[in-house]
Wavefront OBJ file of the C-alpha trace (Angstrom):
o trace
v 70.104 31.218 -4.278
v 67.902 29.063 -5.823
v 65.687 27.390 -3.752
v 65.121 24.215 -5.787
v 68.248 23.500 -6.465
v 71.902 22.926 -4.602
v 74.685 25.239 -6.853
v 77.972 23.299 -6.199
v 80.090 24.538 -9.677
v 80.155 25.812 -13.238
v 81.751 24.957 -16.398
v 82.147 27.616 -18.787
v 78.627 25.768 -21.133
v 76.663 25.981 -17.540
v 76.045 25.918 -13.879
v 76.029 22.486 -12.512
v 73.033 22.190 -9.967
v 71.976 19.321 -7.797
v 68.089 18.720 -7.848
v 66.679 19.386 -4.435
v 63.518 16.822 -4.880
v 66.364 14.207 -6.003
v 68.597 14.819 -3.091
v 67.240 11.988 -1.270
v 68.564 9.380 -4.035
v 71.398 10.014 -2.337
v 74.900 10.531 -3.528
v 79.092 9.723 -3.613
v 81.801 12.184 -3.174
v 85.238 10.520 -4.066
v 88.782 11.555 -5.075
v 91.899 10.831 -4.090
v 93.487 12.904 -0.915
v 94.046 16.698 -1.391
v 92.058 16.938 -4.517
v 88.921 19.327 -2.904
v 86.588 16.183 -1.282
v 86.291 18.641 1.613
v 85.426 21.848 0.112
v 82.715 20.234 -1.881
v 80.959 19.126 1.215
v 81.304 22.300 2.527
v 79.762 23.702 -0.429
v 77.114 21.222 -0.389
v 76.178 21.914 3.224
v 75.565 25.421 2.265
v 73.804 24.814 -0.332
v 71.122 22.498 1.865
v 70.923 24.561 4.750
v 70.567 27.659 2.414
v 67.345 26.015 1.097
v 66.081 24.490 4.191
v 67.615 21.469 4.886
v 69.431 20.406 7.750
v 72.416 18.435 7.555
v 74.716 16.091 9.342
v 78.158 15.270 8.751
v 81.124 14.158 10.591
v 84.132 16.291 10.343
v 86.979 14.021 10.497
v 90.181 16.549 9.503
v 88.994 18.671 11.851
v 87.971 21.493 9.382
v 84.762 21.762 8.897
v 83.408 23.840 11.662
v 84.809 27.140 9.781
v 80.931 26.699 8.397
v 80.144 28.810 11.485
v 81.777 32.140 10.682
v 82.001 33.841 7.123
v 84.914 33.472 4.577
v 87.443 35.749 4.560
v 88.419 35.660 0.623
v 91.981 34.911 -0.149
v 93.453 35.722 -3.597
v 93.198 32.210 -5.007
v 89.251 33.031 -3.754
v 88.644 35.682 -5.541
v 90.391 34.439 -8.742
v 87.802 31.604 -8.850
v 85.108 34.031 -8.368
v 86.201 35.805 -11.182
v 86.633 32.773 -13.452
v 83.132 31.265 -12.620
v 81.849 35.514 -12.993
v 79.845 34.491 -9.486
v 77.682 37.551 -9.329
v 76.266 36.655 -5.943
v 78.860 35.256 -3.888
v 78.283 36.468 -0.410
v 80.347 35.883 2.809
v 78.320 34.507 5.393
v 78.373 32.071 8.406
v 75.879 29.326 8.744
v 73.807 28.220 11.650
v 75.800 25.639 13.277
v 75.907 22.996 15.981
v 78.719 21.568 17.302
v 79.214 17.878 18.268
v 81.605 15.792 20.279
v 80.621 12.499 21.364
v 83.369 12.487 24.257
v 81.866 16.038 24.475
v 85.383 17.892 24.463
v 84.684 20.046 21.261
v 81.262 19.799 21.265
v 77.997 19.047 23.051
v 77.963 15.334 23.717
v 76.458 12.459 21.966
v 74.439 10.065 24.256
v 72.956 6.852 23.728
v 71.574 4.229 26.145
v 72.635 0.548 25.723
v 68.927 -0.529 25.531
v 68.818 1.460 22.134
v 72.152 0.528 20.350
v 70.441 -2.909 21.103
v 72.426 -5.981 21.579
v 73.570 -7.254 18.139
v 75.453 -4.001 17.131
v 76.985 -3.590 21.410
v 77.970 -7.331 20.339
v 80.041 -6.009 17.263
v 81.020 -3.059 18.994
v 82.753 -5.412 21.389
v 83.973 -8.191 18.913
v 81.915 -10.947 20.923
v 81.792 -14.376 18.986
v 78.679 -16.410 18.651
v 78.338 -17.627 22.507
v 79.021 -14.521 23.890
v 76.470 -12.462 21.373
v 73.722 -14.997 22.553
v 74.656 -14.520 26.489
v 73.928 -10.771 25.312
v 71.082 -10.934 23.971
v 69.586 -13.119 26.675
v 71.055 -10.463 29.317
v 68.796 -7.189 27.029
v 66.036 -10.251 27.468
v 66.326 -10.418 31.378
v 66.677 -6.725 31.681
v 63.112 -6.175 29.897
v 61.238 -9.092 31.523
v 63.088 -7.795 35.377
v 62.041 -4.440 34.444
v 65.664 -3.298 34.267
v 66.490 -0.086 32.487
v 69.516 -0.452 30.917
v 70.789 3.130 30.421
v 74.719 2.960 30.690
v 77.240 0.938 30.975
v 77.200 0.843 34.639
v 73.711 -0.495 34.362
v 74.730 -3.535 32.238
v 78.000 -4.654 34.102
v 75.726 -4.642 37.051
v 73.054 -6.839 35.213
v 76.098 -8.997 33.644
v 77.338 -9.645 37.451
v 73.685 -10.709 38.409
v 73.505 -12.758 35.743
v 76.789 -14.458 36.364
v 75.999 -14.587 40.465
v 72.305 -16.180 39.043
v 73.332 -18.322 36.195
v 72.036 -21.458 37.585
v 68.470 -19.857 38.556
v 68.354 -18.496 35.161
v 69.173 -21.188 33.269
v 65.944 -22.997 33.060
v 64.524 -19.657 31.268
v 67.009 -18.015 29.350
v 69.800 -21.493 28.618
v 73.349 -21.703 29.326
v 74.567 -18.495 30.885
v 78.225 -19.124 31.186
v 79.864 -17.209 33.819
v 83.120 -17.179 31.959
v 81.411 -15.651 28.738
v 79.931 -13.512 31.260
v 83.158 -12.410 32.297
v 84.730 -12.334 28.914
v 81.962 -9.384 28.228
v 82.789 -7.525 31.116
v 86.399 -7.974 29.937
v 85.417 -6.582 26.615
v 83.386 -3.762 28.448
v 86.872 -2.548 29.694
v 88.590 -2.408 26.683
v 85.533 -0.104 25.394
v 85.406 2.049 28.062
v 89.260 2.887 27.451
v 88.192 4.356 24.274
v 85.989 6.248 25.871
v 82.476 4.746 25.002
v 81.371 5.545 28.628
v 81.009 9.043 27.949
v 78.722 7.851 24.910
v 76.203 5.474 26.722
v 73.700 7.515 29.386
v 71.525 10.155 28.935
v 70.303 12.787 28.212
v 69.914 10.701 24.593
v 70.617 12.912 21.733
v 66.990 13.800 20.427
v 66.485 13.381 16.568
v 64.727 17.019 16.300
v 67.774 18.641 17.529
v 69.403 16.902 14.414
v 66.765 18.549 12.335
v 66.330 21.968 13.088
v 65.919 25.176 10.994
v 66.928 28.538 12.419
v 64.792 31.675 12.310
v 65.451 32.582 8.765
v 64.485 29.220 7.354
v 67.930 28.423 6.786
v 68.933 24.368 7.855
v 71.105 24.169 10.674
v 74.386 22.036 10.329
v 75.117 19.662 12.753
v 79.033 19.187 13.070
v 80.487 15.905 14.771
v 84.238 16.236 15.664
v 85.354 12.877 14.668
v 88.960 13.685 15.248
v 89.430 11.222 17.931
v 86.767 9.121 16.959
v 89.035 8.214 13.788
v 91.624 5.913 16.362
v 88.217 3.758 17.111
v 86.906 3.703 13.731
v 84.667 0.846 15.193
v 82.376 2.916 17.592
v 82.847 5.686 14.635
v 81.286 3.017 12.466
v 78.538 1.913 15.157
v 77.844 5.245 15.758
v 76.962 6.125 12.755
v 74.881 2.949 12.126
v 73.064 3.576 14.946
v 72.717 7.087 14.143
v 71.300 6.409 11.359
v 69.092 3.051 12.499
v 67.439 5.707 14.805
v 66.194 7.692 11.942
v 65.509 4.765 10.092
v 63.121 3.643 13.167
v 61.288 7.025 14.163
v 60.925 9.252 10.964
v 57.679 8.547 9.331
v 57.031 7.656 5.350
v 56.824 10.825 3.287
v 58.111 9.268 -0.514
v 59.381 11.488 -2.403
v 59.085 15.328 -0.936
v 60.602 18.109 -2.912
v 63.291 18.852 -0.499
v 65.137 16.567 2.052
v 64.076 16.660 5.624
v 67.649 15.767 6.721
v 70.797 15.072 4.643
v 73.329 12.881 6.328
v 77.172 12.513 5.244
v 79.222 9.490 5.724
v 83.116 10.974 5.565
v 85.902 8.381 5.399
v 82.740 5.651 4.479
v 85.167 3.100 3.859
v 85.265 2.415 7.312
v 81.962 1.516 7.748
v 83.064 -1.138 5.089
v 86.520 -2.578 5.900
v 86.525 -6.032 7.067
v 82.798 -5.848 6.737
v 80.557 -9.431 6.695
v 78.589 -9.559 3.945
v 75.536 -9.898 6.412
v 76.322 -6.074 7.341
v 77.041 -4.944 3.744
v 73.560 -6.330 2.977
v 71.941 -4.632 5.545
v 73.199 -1.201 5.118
v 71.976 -1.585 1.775
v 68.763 -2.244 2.653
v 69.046 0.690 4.945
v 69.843 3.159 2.218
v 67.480 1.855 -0.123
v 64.414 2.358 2.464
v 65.466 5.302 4.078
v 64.703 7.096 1.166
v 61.408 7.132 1.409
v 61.820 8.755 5.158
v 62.942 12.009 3.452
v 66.833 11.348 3.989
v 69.569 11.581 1.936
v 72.875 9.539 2.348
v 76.227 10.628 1.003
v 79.124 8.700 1.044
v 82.790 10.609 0.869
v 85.627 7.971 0.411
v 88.576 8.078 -1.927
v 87.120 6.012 -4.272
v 84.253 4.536 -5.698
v 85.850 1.180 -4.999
v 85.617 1.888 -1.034
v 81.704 1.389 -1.872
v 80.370 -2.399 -2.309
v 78.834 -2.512 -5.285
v 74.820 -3.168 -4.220
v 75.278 -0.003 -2.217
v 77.049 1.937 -5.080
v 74.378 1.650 -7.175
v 71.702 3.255 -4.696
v 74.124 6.465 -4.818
v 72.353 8.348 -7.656
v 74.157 11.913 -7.273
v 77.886 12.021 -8.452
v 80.857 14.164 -7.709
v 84.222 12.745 -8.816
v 87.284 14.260 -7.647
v 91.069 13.901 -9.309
v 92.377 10.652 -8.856
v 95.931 9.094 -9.951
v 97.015 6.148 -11.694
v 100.074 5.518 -10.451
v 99.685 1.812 -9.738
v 97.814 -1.343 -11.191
v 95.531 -0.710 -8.028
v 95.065 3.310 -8.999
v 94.478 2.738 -12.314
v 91.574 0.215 -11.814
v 89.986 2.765 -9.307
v 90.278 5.059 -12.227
v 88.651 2.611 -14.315
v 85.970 2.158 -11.950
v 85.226 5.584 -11.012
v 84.673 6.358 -14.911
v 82.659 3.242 -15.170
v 80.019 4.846 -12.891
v 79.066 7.613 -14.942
v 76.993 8.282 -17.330
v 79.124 8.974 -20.826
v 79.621 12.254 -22.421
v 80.533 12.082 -25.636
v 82.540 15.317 -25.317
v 84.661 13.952 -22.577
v 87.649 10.931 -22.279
v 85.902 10.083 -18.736
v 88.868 8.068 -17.696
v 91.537 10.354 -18.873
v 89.928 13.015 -17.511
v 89.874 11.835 -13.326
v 93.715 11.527 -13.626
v 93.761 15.364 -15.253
v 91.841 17.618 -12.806
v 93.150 19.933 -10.571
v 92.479 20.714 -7.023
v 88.838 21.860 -6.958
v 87.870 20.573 -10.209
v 85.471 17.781 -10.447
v 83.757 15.744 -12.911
v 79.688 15.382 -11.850
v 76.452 13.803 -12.712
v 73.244 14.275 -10.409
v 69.619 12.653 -11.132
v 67.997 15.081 -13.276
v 63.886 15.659 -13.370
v 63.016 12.094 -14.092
v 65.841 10.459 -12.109
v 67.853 9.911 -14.379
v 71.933 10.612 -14.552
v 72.872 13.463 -16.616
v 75.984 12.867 -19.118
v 78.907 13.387 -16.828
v 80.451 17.069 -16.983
v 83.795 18.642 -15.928
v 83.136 21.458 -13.136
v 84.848 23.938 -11.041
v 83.432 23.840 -8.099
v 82.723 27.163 -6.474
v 84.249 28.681 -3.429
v 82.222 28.186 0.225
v 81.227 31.132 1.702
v 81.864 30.092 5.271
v 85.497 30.012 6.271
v 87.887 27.788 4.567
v 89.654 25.894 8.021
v 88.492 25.218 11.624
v 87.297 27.681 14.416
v 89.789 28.615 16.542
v 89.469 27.136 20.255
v 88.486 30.448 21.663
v 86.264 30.952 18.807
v 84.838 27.127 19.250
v 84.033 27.895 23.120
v 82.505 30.910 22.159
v 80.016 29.375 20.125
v 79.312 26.472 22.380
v 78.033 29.351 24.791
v 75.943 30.929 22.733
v 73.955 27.381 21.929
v 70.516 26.609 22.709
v 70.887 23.288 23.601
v 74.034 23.672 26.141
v 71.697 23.731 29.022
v 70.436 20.568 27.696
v 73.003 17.774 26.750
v 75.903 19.296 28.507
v 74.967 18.024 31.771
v 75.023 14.169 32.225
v 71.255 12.708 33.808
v 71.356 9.665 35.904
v 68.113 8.039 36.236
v 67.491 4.756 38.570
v 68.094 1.968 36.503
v 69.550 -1.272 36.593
v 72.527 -0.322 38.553
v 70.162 1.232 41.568
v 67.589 -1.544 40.926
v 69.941 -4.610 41.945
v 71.895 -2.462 44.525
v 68.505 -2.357 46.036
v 67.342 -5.807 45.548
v 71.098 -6.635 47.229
v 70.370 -4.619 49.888
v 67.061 -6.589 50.280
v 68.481 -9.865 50.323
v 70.923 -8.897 52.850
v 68.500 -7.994 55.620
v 66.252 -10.371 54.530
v 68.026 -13.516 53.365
v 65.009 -15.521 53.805
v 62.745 -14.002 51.533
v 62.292 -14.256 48.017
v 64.617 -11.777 45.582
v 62.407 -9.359 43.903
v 62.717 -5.624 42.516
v 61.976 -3.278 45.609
v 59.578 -0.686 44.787
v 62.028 3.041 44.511
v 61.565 6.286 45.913
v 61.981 9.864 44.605
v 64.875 11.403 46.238
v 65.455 14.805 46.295
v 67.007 16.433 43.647
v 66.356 14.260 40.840
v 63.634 12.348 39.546
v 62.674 8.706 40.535
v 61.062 6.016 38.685
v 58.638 3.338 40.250
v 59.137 0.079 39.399
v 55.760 0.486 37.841
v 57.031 2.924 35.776
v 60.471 1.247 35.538
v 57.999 -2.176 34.302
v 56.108 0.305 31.562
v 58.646 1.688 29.850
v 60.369 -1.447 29.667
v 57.383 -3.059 28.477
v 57.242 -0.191 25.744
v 60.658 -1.081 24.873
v 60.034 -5.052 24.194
v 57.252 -4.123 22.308
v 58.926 -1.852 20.505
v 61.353 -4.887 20.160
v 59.218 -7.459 18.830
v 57.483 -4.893 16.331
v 58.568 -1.151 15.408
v 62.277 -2.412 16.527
v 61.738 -5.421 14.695
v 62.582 -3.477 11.364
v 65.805 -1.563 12.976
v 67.008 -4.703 14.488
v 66.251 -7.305 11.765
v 67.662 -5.027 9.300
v 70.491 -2.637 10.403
v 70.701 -4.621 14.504
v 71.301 -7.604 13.230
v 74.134 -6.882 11.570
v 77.240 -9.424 11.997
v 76.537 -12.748 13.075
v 73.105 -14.526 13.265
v 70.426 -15.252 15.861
v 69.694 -18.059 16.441
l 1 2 3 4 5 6 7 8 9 10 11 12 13 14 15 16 17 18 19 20 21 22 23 24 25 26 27 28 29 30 31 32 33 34 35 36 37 38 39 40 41 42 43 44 45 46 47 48 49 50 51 52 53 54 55 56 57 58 59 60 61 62 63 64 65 66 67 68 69 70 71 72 73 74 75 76 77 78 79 80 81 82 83 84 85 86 87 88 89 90 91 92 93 94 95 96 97 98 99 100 101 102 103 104 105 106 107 108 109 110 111 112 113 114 115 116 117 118 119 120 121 122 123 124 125 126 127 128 129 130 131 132 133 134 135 136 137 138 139 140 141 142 143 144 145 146 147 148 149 150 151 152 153 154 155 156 157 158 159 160 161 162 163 164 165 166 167 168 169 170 171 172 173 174 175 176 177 178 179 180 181 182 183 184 185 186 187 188 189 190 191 192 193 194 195 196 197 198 199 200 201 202 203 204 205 206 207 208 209 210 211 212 213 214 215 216 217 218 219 220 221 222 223 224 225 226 227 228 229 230 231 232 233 234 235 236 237 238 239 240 241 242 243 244 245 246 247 248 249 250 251 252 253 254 255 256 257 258 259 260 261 262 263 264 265 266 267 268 269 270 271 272 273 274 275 276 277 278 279 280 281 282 283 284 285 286 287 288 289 290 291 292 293 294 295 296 297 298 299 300 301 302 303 304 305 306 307 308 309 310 311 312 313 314 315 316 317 318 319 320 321 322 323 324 325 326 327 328 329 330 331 332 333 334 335 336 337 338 339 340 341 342 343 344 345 346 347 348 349 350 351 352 353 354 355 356 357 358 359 360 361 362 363 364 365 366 367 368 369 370 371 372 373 374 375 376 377 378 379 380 381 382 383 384 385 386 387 388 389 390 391 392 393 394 395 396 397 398 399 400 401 402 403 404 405 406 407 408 409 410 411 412 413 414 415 416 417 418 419 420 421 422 423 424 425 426 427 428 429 430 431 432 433 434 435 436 437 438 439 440 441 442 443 444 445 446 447 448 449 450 451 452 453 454 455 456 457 458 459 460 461 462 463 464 465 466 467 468 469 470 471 472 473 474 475 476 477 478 479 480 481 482 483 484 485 486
């Protein structure tokens, strides 16, 4: 395996060979369905994590966690290593963890509300203009109260103060309409139906564990099960934009390193797209464009390049272009684009050729040495050496076992927050109605850990800070996403 480059294919003039220190231009896998999208990210993801580099991607057929156990070669297998004359294909399993963010096939996927932030919770919930501002006064309240806002207990309790306070508050914070109050918590229903409680809390997945190598060197592969997630392809799409917000936020400026420090794949990206603002398109742009310089690479997979808006398509440098057919006036103008993006070979009918390939044939053109796209070529791509298909469920439990970090995430961790904050202060007000509402000071209970209001007070202060100036960036240019401040 070369370590400098990522192997995906061969035509019978040459191997076809992504540039590691290029990876981070990031890069579009397209083609219609059927065609071999999914076996080239497989193939990709190899290739990373066999030279170091971890990766994420969602798998959203359901497929992809056959990365944890070695092929078993078929006869269609071993006819394509014969035809590409592979001289070191190798059966192996890759180092693997497994993701769920309902945590059913996987560990779970936590974040608190105070970091998905108001403006994308607002488009999470479809909130209109009055009821986004009510929001992002409430996030406002909760920092200067010295309310953690952890889960979504925490911030229907903080919505209900709010509503039960709205006069009080007014003079501060404006208007806080009780019935936009209540149209939130109505909203807050509909999302936890589709399961976003089991998403909001803690523990908070950690970036690092995103990021890890194993003990030979090799990347580890972080598999979401997106499954489920694809009947709520809005908190799919939010997740992911927060997902990758977060790294946008805490990885620090290396420019352009000769390997990745994390590549990141975007399957079915068109729903990050569909009925998209152009405020949001905008953003994400700007997100891709600057996270390169964190060490990240970004790859869209879609059915075609027409899924991508344009400003975004042309930040995605690396190429693979699966078959695609022109059956229809649409078709054939995907066609048209798809050939479009590439760089012309003068030995190949670009156009004609997307409509020709066969399953597992692709045409491709990466960034070579100086950045540049390489004249488009027609490739076979080669055959994974992790298993083609899913784990089985016995084999899936298995492996969630034997994983270092089941001890960690697989057990939910309820701090005092908001919720136990203004129970208390209720409780307060009750037995002493005379006296002026204020945040009693906690205690540490037995059995879990306790914060002080002090310590409540400091890490909320931490977290306006970080919202007025390192969040400033996240929020200005992936939070503020739909919809303006005003």
């Amino acid at each position: 395996m070369d370590q400098n480059n990522v192997c995906i294919g061969a035509n019978p003039q040459q191997a076809v060979s992504l540039i590691l220190r290029m990876a981070n231009r990031h890069g579009l896998i397209t083609g219609a369905t059927g065609t071999g999208k999914t076996i080239t990210l497989q193939v990709m993801a190899e290739g990373f994590a066999s030279a170091g580099v971890p990766v994420f991607m969602a798998d959203v057929k359901g497929d992809l966690s056959g990365l944890a156990k070695a092929a078993a070669p078929n006869e269609k297998v071993r006819q394509r290593i014969a035809r590409l004359n592979l001289q070191h294909y190798s059966p192996r399993a890759y180092p693997t963890l497994l993701w769920d963010l309902y945590g059913r096939r996987g560990h779970p996927i936590r974040a608190t509300i105070s970091d998905m932030g108001p403006r994308l919770l607002a488009n999470l919930l479809e909130l209109n203009e009055t009821q986004s501002e009510v929001l992002f006064a409430a996030f406002q309240i909760a920092d200067d109260e010295g309310l953690l806002l952890l889960d979504m207990k925490d911030l229907r309790a903080l919505l209900s103060w709010i509503a039960d306070n709205s006069k009080s508050l007014q003079g501060s914070y404006g208007n806080l309409s009780p019935n936009s109050v209540a149209a939130i918590q109505r909203k807050l229903l509909i999302l936890d139906q589709q399961g976003a409680e089991q998403f909001f809390g803690e523990p908070q997945i950690a970036l690092p564990d995103l990021m890890q190598m194993d003990f030979s060197g090799n990347g580890v592969i972080s598999i979401l099960d997106a499954t489920a997630l694809m009947t709520q392809p809005r908190l799919y799409a939010m997740f992911l934009l927060w997902l990758i917000a977060e790294l946008f936020e805490q990885l620090p400026e290396i420019g352009d390193p000769e390997k990745p420090r994390l590549v990141f794949f975007f399957d079915e990206a068109h729903l990050l797209f569909d009925h998209a603002p152009r405020a949001l398109v905008e953003k994400v742009e700007q997100v891709v464009r600057l996270i390169r310089s964190k060490g990240v690479g970004v790859y869209f997979v879609s059915q075609s390049p027409l899924d991508i808006p344009e400003d975004i398509l042309g930040q995605l440098g690396n190429r693979v272009q699966h078959a695609l057919r022109a059956f229809t006036p649409k078709d054939q103008k995907a066609v048209k684009a798809a050939a479009d993006t590439f760089r012309s070979n003068a030995d190949l009918d670009t156009a004609s050729v997307i409509s020709e390939l066969g399953v597992g044939e692709a045409l491709v053109s990466f960034l070579d040495e100086a950045g540049r796209p390489t004249p488009v070529e027609r490739v076979m791509i080669y055959p994974p050496e992790s298993r083609i298909g899913p784990l089985s469920d016995d084999e899936r439990s298995k492996h969630l076992k034997r994983s270092p970090l089941k001890d960690h995430y697989d057990t939910v961790l309820d701090r005092e927050s908001a919720y136990e904050l203004l129970k208390q202060r209720a409780a307060t007000e009750v037995k002493q109605p005379a006296a002026t509402s204020a945040t009693t000071k906690s205690t540490r209970g037995p059995g879990r850990p306790r914060q002080s209001v002090l310590e409540a007070m400091t890490k909320s202060a931490a977290r306006s800070i970080g919202s007025s100036l390192g969040r400033q960036i996240v929020r200005g240019i992936l939070g503020s996403l739909l919809g303006k401040r005003r």
